[in-house]
N, C-alpha and C positions, 0 to 999 in steps of 0.2 A: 622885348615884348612886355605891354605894362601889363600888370596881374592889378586883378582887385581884390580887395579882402573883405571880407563882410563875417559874419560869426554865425556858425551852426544853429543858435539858439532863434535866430533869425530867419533863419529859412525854416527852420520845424515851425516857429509859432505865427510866423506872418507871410504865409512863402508867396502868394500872391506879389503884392509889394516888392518884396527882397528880388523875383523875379523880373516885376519889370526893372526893378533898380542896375541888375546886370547883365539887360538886354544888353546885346552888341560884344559881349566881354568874350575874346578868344583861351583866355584862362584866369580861374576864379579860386585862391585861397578861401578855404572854413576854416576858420580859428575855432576851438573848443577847450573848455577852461580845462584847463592841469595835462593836458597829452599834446602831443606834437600835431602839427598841421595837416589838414586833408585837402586834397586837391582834385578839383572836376576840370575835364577836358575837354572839349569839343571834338567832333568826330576827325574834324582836321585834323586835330593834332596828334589823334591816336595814329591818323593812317602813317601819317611822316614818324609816328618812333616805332611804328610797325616795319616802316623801311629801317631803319636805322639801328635796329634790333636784329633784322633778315640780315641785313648785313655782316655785322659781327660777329651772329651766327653762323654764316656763310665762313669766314675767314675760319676762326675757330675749330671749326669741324674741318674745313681741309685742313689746318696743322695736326691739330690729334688725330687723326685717324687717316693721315698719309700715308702710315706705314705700322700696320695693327699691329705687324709681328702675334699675329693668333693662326693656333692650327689647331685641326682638330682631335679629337679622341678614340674616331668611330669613323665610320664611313659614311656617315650622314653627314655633308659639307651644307647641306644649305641655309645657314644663316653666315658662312662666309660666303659664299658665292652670292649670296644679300648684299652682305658688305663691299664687295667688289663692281657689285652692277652700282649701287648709290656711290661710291668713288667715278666710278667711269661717268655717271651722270654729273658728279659734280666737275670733273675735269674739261666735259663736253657743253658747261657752260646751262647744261637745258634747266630752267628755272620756270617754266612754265606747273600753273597748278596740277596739271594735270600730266603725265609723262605714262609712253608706249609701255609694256613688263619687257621688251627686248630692247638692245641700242648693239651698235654696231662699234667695236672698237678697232685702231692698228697695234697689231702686236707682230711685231718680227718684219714687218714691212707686207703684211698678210690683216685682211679683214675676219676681225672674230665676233660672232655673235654673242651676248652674255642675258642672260635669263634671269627674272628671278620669279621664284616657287613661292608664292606666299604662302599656299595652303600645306607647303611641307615644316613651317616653324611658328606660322601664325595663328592665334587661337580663332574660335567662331567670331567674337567680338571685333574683333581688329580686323576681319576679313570684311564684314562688312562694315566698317569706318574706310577701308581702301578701297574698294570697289564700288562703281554706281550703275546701274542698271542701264541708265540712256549712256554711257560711255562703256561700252566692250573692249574689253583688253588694253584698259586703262588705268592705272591709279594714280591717288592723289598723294600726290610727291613730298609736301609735310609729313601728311602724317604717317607716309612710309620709314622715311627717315626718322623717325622717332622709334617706332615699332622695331626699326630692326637695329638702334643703338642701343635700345633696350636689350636685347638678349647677348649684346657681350657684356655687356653689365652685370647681366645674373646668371650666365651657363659657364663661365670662370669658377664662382662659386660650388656649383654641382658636378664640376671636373665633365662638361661635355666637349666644354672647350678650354682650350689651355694657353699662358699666357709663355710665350717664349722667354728664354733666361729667368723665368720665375721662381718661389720656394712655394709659396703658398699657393698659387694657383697654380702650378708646373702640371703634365699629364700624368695623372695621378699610373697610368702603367707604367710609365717608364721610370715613377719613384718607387714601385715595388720592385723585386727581387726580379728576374727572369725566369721561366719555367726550367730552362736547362740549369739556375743556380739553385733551384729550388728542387728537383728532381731527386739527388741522392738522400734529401732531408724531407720525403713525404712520407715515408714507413714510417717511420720514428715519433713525426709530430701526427699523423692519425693515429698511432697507438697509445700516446695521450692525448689525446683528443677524445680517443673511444668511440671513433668512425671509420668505418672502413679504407680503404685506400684504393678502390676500385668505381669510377663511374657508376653503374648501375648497384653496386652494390649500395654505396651511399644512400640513391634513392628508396632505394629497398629498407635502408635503416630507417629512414626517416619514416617512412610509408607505417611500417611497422611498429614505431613509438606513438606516431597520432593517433595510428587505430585502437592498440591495445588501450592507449588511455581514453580516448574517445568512449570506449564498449563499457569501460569498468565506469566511469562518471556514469552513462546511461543507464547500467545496471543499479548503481547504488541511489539514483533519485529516489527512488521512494522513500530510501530511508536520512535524505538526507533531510530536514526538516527545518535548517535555516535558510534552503530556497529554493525560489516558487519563482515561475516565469510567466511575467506577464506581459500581453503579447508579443512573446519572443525575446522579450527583455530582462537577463536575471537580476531578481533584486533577494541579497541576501539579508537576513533579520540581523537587527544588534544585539553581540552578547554580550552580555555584564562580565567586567572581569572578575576574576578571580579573589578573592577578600583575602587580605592579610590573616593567618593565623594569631589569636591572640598571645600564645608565646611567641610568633616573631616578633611581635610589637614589643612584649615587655622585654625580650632578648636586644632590641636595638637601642629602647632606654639603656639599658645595663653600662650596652657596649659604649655608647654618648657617654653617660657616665663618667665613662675610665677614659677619655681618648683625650691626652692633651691640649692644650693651644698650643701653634707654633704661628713665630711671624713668617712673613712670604722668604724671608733674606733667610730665615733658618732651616726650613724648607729646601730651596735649591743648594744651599751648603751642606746640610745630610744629605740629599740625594747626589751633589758634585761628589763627596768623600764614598759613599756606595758602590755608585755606577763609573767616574770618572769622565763623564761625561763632557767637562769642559776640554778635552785632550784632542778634542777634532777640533779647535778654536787655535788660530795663527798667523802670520804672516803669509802672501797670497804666494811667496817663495820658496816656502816651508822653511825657511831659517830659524832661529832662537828670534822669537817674538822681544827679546830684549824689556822685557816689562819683570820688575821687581815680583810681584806678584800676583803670577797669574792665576790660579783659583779664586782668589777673593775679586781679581778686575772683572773675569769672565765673569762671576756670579753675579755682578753687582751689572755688568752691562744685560744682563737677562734679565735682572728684576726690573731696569729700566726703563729697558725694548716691550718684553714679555707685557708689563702694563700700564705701555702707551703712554707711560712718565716724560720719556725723552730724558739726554743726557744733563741737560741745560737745571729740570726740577729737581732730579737724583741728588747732583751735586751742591746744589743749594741745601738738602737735608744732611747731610752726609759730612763728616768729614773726613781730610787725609785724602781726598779722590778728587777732581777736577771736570770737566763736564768735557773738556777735549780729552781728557784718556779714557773717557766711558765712549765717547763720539769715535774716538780712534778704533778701539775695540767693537763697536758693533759697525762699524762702515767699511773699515780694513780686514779686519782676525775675523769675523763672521760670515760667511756668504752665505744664501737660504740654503745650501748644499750644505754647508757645515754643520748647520743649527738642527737641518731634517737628523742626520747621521747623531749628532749628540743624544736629541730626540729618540731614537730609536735603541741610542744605549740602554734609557731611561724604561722602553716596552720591552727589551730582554730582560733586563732584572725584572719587572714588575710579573712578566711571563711565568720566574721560577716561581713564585709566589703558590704557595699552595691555596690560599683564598683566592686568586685571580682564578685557577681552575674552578672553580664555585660558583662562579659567578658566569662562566664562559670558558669553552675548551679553545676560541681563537677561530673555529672552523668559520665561524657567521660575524660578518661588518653590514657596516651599511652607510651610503653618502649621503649628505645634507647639506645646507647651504645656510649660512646665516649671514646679513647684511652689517659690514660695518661702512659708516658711514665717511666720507673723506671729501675733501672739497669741490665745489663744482667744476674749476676747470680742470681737473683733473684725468689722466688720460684713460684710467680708468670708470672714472665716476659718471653713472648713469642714474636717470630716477624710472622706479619700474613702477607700477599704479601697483605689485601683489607684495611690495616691501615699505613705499612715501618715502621721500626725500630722494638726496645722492648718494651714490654709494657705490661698493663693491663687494663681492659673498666672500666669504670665509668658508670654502668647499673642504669640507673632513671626510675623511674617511674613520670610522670607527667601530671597532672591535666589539663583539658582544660581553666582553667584560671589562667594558667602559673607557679604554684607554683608547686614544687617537695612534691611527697609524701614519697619516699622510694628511698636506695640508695643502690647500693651493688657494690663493685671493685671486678671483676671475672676476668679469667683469659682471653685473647683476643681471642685464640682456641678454649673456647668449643662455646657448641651450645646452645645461647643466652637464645632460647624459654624455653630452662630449667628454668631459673631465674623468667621468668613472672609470673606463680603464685604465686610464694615464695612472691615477691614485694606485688602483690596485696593481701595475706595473713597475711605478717608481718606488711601493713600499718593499725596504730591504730587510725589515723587520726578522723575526725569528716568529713572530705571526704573522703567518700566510695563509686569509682565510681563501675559502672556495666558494661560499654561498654568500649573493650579497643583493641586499635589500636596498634598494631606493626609494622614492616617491614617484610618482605616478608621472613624471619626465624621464623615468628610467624604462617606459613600456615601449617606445619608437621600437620599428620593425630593424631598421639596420644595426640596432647596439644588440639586440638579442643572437643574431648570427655570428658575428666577433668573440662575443662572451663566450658563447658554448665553443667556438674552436680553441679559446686559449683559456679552457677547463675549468673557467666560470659559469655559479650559477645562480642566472639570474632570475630573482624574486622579489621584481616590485610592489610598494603600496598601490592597488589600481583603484581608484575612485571612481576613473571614468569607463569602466569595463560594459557598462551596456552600451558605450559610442563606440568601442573595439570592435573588429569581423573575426568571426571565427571561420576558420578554413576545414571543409573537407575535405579528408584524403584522397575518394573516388564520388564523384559525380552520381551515383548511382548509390551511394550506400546513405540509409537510410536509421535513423533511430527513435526508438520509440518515446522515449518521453523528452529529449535536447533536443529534439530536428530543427525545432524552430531557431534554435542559435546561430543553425549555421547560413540560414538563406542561402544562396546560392554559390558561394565562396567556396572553389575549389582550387588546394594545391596544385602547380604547374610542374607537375614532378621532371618533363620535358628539359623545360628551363633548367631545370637543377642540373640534369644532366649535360647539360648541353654547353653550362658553365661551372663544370666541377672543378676543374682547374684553378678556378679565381679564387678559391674558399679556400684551399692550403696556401697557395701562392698569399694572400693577406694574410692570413695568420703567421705563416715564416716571416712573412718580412717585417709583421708588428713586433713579433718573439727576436728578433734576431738585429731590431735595432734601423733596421734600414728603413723603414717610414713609421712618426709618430702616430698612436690612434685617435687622437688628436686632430690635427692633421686629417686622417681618412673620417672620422665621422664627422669633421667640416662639411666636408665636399658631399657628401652623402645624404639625400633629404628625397621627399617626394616629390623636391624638381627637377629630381637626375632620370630626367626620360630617357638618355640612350645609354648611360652608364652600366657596361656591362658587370663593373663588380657589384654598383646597387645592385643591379637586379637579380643579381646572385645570391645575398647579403640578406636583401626583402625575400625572396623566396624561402630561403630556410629560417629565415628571422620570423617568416609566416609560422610556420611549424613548429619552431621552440615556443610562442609566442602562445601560439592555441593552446598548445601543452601546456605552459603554465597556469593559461587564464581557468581550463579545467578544471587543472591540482586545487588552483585557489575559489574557485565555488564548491569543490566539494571535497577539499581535506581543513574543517576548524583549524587544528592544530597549528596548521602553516598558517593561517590568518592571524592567530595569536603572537606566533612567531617573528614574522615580518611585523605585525604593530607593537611587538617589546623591543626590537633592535633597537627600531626605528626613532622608537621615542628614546633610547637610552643617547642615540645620538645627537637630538635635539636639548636630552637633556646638558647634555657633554657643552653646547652651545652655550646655554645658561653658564655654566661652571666656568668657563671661560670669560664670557663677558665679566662675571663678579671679580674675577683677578684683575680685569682690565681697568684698575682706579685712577687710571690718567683720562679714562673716560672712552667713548665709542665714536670718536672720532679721530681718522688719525691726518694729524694736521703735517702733512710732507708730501709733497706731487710728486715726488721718486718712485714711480713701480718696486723698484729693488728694493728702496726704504720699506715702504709700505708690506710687501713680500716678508721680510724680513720681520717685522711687529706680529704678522698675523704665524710665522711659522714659530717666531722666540714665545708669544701667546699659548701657543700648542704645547712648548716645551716645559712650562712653568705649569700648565695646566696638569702634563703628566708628570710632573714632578710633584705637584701636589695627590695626586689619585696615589700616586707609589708609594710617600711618606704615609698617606692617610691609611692603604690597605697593612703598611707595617705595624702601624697604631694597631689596629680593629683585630690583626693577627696576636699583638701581646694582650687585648683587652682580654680574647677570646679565650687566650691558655691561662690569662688569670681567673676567669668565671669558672672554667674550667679545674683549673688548680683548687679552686675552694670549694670544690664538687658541688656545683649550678651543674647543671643537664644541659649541655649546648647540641641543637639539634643543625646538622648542616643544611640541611632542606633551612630554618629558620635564618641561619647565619647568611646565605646566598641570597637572602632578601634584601640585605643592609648595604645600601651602595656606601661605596667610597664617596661620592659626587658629594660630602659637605662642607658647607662653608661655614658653619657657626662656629670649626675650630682653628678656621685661619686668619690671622690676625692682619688686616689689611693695612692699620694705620697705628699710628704710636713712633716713639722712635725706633727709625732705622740704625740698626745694629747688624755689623755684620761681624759674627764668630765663627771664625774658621776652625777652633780648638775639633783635632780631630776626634771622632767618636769614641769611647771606650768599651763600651759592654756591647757584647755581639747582640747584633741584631737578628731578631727571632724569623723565620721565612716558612716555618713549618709549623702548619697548625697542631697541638697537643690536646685533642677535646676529650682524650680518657687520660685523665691523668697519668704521668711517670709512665706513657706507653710510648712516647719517643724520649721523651729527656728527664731526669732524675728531681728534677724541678724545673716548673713552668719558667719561661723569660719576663718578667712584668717591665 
């Protein structure tokens, strides 16, 4: 077929002309300077790659979907029995635009009818795109077949429907536990839980938590004066925080002061000889790792990994060490399972610490997410329009007295609140908090139900709390100055009851290993129409949910609360990045690598917070010692979180000479009232 070519610039500026010039032309190249070529068709030729397209398509959809191997969840089948009427149509050849909602098939050597329901899986929109008023009991057979590949597409997802031989979409009940395996373990996990163990009684708990906090919020509006509802919308006032005391300020000069410089390499060396923390580092065999010396290799492969140096730059500064035995040690001796468990050495020692109590008893964490950037084809790397660029998060979980517990690199897309219990699950810590603070992705109605059964409690940042519904208990109960919050949203306590079963049965099988939470808050969103654990999950996620949003318009303190965590967490984020001087990009397409940077990152992070509270501990018994007045209200001001005393660059030296003078873990702020002289 001859093509003509003529240039874009020519049909915009002269199209008259340009037009008759390719009268007659059955296809027409636009050239336009610096990008690839564009091409106009004539209607012929659409219609023949219209055929030739149907075609393919045709072919295509009979091989994929000859044999779905999908069943369902529920007893609601009809978007398979969808799927089975558009098979039988394609097998019966009918390619007419328009096709009967019934056909006839042989099955068993017997005529079967096959139906399909549109209006039991099709929304309003799609019902009328299939249906046409001069044709009854008719649709149009494209755009059916779209409509209903559509929905195995996205009810896999929400566990409506399930993919046979599957892990991630498998039938999300038959990944739980059974109720008969689950039966002799429901006393036990309701009574940590702190729910009753009885159907109705349940409800009665819950009935009886909304209320009472519903009545007490209503009662205390008057005197609550940071907020005022306008039309039915709460908006609470900004309050200024809290101002440094001016002896905390001159108490944190003092303590800067006194507090040494250490380089990063001396650093994880006192904390390695401390905690011993490189002892979870080896061979994937457990054999003798055969390495001369392991304390100084391990250390020196964490200073490496920890800040995104890689082994290749280490070893170029460094010498006596090679860039394949730093490469060997973090690729082989390290797994992220290793490096978490070293990690975690590193939060038991820092735990004993009498300033770490000061700062935080461990009760309260809180997750965040911070983007490190990694290359684009990368199988994690996404760009998100509320981060720029490619990337992936750095999801922490962290401690209210500033130490990381749990690390995970997720991909920047999904949705965050999935990870939060996993964190606070996989930390084996000797901090194990209870109350935990998120951002405003930790308010979804199904994380709320999961948390309170496995004795978490959760207390999001909510920004978006006037878009949230608040739920009343009973339909008829009324209150004087909040009514308007709740409009018309009332608890299904029905429901509750009706699926109390599902709430212990998840919770045992999250507690006990047999399905990730992970995993269950995948599958679990506002598209799990028939999903009887959502709707189990949403029901009482209603009620912890309201309850919270309550507490937080009308108790400050919790306000104040959730926004110090929250920020110590983001600040944790910072401190970590500053160690990372190989930069915030990690240049390796290995998930494990990559995993691996962002969990040894965590570890170097609390290697330096541990080192640094040891400091601020000897500054403290010295100011102390020279009778300064050290006030611990003032002392509990001073984060660990500084970097002016860590030494990022200069030469690397790595001194392994073991420590000699005991280091001090107890604060002395009345002189000679624990030790006969202060430790300096």
């Amino acid at each position: 077929m001859t093509v003509v070519e003529t240039n874009l610039s020519d049909l915009l500026n002269n199209p008259k002309a340009t037009l008759a010039a390719l009268r007659g032309a059955r296809r027409v190249a636009l050239r336009r300077r610096g990008d690839e070529e564009l091409a106009l068709t004539t209607a012929a030729r659409v219609e023949q790659d219209h055929e030739v397209m149907g075609a393919t398509e045709w072919r295509h959809t009979a091989e994929v979907h000859a044999d779905p191997k999908l069943g369902a969840t529920s007893a609601e089948r009809s978007v398979l029995h969808a799927l089975e009427f558009v098979k039988a149509n394609r097998d019966l050849d009918r390619r007419a635009e328009w096709i009967e909602e019934s056909v006839t098939v042989k099955r068993d050597g017997k005529d079967v009818v096959l139906t399909v329901d549109v209006d039991a899986f099709a929304g309003p929109l799609w019902r009328r795109t299939l249906r046409d008023r001069r044709r009854p009991g008719m649709l149009a057979r494209r755009h059916l077949e779209v409509c209903v590949f559509s929905h195995p597409a996205a009810e896999p997802r929400s566990g409506d429907i399930a993919a046979v031989g599957s892990d991630s979409y498998a039938n999300l009940h038959a990944q739980l536990m059974s109720w008969e395996e689950c039966e002799d373990k429901v006393a036990e996990f309701c009574t940590q839980a702190g729910i009753p163990t009885d159907t109705k009684a349940l409800a009665a708990h819950y009935r009886a938590l909304l209320t009472k906090t519903a009545t007490e919020v209503d009662a205390g509006y008057p005197a609550n004066t940071d907020l005022r509802l306008e039309s039915g919308r709460p908006v609470l006032a900004r309050r200024k925080g809290a101002e440094r005391r001016p002896a905390a300020i001159a108490l944190e000069a003092a303590v800067l002061d006194r507090l040494p410089d250490r380089a990063r390499l001396d650093i994880l060396a006192r904390t390695a000889h401390l905690t011993g923390w490189p002892r979870h580092f080896g061979a994937a065999s457990g054999s003798d790792p055969k390495i001369r010396d392991t304390l100084g290799r391990y250390v020196v492969t964490a200073f490496a990994y920890g800040g995104n140096l890689g082994p290749t730059e280490v070893a170029r500064h460094m010498r006596g060490i090679s860039a394949h035995e730093i490469y060997t040690a973090g690729n082989k001796h390290a797994t992220p399972d290793k490096i978490y468990k070293a990690s975690a050495d590193v939060v038991n020692a820092f735990a004993k610490l009498d300033v770490a109590a000061m700062w935080g008893d461990g009760s309260t964490a809180a997750t965040d997410g911070s983007q490190i950037d990694t290359w684009e084809d990368s199988l994690r790397a996404e760009s998100h329009v509320r981060y720029g660029g490619f990337g992936a998060l750095a999801f922490r979980l962290v401690s209210d007295n500033y130490i990381a517990l749990f690390s995970h690199f997720i991909p920047c897309g999904v949705w965050e609140a999935v990870y939060l219990l996993d964190s606070l699950l996989s930390n084996v810590s000797d901090i194990q908090p209870d109350t935990i603070h998120a951002d405003t992705q930790g308010a979804s109605l199904p994380l709320f139900g999961p948390a309170a059964l496995l004795e978490f409690d959760l207390l999001p940042r909510i920004r978006n709390r006037h878009d949230l519904n608040f739920y009343r208990p009973d339909a008829k109960v009324r209150y004087k100055h909040i009514d308007s919050l709740f409009d018309d949203n009332v608890i299904d306590w029905a429901l509750i009851e009706r699926h109390w079963k599902n709430l212990p049965r998840t919770g045992i099988s999250i507690r006990e290993g047999r399905l990730s939470s992970v995993t269950l808050l995948r599958r679990l969103g506002n598209h799990s129409k028939r999903n009887r654990i959502y709707k189990a999950l949403r029901e009482s996620g209603r009620v912890v949910r309201t309850v919270t949003l309550l507490r937080y318009l009308s108790e400050p303190e919790l306000r104040v609360q959730i926004t110090a965590i929250t920020n110590r967490t983001e600040a944790f984020h910072g401190f970590a990045a500053h160690l990372m001087i190989g930069g915030r990009l990690i240049g390796h397409n290995d998930p494990d690598y990559q995993e691996r940077v962002v969990k040894f990152n965590e570890l170097i992070a609390n290697c330096a917070i541990c080192s640094t509270a040891l400091d601020i501990t000897d500054a403290a018994n010295a100011l102390a010692a020279e009778g300064h007045l050290v006030d611990p209200d003032d002392l509990a001001t001073v984060s660990p979180l500084i970097t002016r005393t860590i030494r990022r660059f200069g030469d690397w030296h790595l001194d392994l000479t073991p420590l000699e003078d005991v280091v001090a873990t107890r604060l002395d702020l009345a002189p000679g009232a624990l030790f006969p002289t202060a430790s300096v």
